[in-house]
C-alpha positions, 0 to 999 in steps of 0.5 A, a space after each residue: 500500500 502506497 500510504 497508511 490507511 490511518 491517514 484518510 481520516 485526516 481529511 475533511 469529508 466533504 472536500 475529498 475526491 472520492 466523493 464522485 464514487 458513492 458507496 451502494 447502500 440498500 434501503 426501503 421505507 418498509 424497513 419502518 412501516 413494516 413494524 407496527 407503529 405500537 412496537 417496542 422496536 424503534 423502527 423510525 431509526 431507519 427513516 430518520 438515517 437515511 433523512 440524516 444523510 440525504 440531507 447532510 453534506 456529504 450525501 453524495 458519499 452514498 448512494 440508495 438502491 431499493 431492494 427486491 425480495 430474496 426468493 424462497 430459494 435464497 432463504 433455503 441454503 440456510 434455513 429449514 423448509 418448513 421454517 420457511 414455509 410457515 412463516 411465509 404462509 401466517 403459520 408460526 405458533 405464538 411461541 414461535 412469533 413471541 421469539 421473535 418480538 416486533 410485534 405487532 406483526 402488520 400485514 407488510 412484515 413478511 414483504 418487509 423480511 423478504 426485502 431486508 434478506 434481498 437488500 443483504 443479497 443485492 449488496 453482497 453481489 455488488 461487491 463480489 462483482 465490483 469489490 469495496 465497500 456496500 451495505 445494508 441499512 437494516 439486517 444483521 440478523 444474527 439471532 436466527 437459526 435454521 429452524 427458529 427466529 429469535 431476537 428481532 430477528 426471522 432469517 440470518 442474512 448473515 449466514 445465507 450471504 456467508 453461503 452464497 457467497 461461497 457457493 456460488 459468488 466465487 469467495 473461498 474464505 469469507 470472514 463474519 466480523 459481529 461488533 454488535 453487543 449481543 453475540 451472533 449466536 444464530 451466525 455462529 450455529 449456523 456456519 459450524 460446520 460451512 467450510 470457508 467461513 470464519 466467525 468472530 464476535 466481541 459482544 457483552 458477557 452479561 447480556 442477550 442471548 444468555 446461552 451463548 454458542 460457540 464462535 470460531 473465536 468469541 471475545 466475551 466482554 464483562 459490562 461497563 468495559 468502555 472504550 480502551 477494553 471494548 477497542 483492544 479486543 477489537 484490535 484483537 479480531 483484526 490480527 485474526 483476520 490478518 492471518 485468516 486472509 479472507 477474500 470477503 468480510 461481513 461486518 455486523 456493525 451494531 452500534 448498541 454498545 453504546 453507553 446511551 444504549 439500554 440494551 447494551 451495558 458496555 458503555 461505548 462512547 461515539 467517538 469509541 464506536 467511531 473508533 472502532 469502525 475506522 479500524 475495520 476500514 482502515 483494515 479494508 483499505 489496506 487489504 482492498 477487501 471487498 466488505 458487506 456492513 450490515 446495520 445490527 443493533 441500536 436502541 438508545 434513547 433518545 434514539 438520536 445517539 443510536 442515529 449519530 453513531 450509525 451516521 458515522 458509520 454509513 459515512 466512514 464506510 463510504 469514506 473507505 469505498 472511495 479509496 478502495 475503488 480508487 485504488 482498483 481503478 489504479 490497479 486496473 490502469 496499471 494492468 492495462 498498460 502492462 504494470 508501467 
């Protein structure tokens, strides 16, 4: 690499350049109103981020595209047939629907699920095609297991990315990177026995879900960690990473360790959580590692400190796809006119 990845947080956002390269982010208003407005969950987070960076001066750093509805062949490379079938068909038990929380479910919350898993689907084949950085502003759903939903979560767009991408995206080791404050539990189950994927997680000890599973490398941290301790583990994940060499990374980003969130318990700062996430892309710009974010978790309130903490993150991650692209387009130059 030509200069430290550390250094494209030196300048100012919104003079650079890499502005003219918009990083790919899926988003639909059924995110919101697919949740029924007497929900616990805070669903206007999703309409009031996208309305912070459309109007912000750096909205031309990202770039909205409408997801489409995964197919029932997409959910099947993870997901238990009859899983599927119920929960497309109205029929999961009030067991099965309270495991899952978002009530009350709307008539829109199935084409709501579908579009989440598209919009992960859309922003994986984007950069396995094209490389960089893209995401998902929703997803992460790392609770969900092949034959259950839990957590806020029906079906793991984690795990059905990890194994698209491996079995038919051409990616022969793709690594899970899972920063939320609950650990991936679904993610790890899921992927146990799926050769070429990696899971990680650093998540609260003491906190959802309480039988944890077992990550390829899980970092349990106790409550009330804070930013130094939250930071050297995550640093920890990256020298993982640096030996693992993956050729894609999935990096749930939940922002929900932070110390406003009342679901969290680990008192992240934002400047923490910003920290955090240039790390990861400081990372990806230095490797030219193709990257899918997914949203994750955030439930502060006032939900205002959950919306700064994932504006920071949609616009770093922009910040970093400006400088990866640039630097395959340099690669590609330098090809072309044979290495010169």
């Amino acid at each position: 690499m030509t200069r430290n990845a550390s250094d494209i947080w030196r300048e100012d956002v919104g003079d650079c350049s890499y502005s003219q390269v918009p990083m790919p982010i899926w988003y639909h208003d059924i995110y919101t109103t697919g949740i029924h407005r007497d929900s616990r969950f805070p669903r206007e987070r999703y309409r009031i981020l996208k309305d912070r960076i459309q109007n912000s001066q750096n909205s031309g750093l990202i770039e909205f595209m409408s997801p489409e509805c995964a197919s029932k062949e997409d959910l099947l490379t993870s997901h238990d047939p009859d899983f599927i079938r119920r929960f497309l068909d109205g029929e999961l038990g009030e067991k099965e629907v309270n495991r899952i929380g978002l009530k009350p479910w709307t008539d829109s919350f199935v084409e709501r699920t579908l579009r989440i898993m598209g919009g992960s689907l859309s922003a994986l084949k984007r950069v396995c095609e094209f490389g960089g950085i893209s995401g998902n502003m929703a997803g992460g759903t790392h609770h969900s297991h092949a034959g259950f939903g839990a957590g806020y979560c029906v079906f793991n767009d984690i795990a059905v990315c990890a194994v698209k991408a491996t079995e038919s995206l051409g990616i022969a080791r793709v690594a899970i990177l899972d920063l939320d404050v609950h650990q991936g539990d679904g993610t790890a189950t899921m992927l146990k026995d799926i050769e070429g994927a990696l899971t990680i997680s650093v998540h609260c000890k003491d906190n959802f879900p309480f039988r944890k599973a077992i990550s390829d490398h899980d970092f349990p941290l106790n409550s009330g960690v804070g930013d130094v301790g939250y930071l050297e583990k995550v640093s920890e994940c990256l020298e993982i990473l640096e030996d693992y060499d993956p050729d894609l990374l999935l990096f749930q980003a939940g922002v929900d360790s932070l110390e406003k969130d009342g679901l969290g318990k680990m008192n992240v700062t934002r400047g923490g959580m910003r920290a955090r996430n240039r790390m990861v892309f400081s990372y990806l710009v230095e490797k030219s590692l193709p990257c899918v974010i997914f949203m994750g978790g955030g439930y502060a309130k006032p939900i205002s400190h959950t919306i700064d903490a994932f504006y920071d993150l949609f616009i770093d991650g922009a910040v970093a796809n400006g400088y990866i692209q640039r630097g395959n387009k340099s690669k590609s130059r330098k090809q072309a006119n044979g290495g010169v």
